[in-house]
C-alpha positions as a printed Julia matrix, in Angstrom:
85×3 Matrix{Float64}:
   4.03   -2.36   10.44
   6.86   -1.79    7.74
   7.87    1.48    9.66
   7.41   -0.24   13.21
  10.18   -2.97   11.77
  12.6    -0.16   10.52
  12.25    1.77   13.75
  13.06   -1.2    16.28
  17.41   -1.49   14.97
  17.83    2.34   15.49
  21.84    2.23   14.22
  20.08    0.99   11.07
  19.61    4.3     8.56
  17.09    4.12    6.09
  16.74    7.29    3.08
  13.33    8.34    2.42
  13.56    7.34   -0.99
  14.61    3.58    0.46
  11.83    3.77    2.77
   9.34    5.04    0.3
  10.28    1.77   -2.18
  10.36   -0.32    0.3
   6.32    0.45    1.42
   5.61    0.35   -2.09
   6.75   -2.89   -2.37
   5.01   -3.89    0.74
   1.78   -2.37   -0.46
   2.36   -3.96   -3.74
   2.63   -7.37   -2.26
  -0.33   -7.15    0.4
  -2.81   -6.51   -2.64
  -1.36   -8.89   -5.01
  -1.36  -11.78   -1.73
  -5.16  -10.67   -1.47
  -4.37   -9.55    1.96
  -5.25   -5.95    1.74
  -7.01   -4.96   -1.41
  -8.16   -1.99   -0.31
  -7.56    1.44    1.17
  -9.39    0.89    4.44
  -7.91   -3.16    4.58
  -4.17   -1.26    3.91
  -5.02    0.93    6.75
  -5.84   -1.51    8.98
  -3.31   -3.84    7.99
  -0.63   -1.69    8.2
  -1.44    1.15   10.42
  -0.7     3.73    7.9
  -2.89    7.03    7.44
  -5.5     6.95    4.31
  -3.48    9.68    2.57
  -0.4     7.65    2.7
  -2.39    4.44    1.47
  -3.74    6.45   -1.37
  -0.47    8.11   -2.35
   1.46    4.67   -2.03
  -0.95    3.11   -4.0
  -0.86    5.54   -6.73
   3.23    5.65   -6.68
   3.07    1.64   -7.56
   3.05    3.29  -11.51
   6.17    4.73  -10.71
   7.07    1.11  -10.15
   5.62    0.12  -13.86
   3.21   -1.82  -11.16
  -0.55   -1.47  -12.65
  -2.49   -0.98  -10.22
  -6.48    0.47  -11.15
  -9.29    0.61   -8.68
 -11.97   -1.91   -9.4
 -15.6    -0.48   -8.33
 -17.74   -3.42   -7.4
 -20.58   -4.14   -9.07
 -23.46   -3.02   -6.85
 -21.73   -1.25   -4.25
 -22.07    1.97   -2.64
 -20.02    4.6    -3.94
 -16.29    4.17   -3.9
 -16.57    0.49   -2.54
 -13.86   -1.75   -4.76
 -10.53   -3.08   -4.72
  -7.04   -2.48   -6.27
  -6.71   -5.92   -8.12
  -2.83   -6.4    -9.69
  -3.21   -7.71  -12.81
């Protein structure tokens, strides 16, 4: 979604690193706004690949964003959410 935005004004240049902050931010707000809390909702919301979800999410502490995975209580392995605090 973020990337589909960026790509659609071609004469606008974007660095990596201004790319990579701006999905963090992105990611950041879609799990604080409850709207994608987790990888698979991040993937779907956005369209990006799990890898990329996973690393993004992890790169939030880069951020000083604090951002733990949350297993839920009687779930199947690996079922939770990335709550922001």
């Amino acid at each position: 979604m973020l990337s589909q935005a960026l790509k659609k004004d071609s004469k606008m240049q974007v660095s990596k690193t201004k790319s990579s902050f701006y999905r963090r931010l992105y990611v950041a707000y879609l799990i604080d706004s409850q709207i994608a809390s987790s990888v698979p909702e991040l993937m779907a919301a956005t369209g990006m690949p799990r890898r990329t979800a996973q690393d993004t999410i992890s790169a939030l502490a880069d951020l000083d964003i604090v951002c733990d995975f949350e297993q839920l209580e009687g779930g199947r392995n690996h079922a939770g959410s990335y709550p922001l605090p």
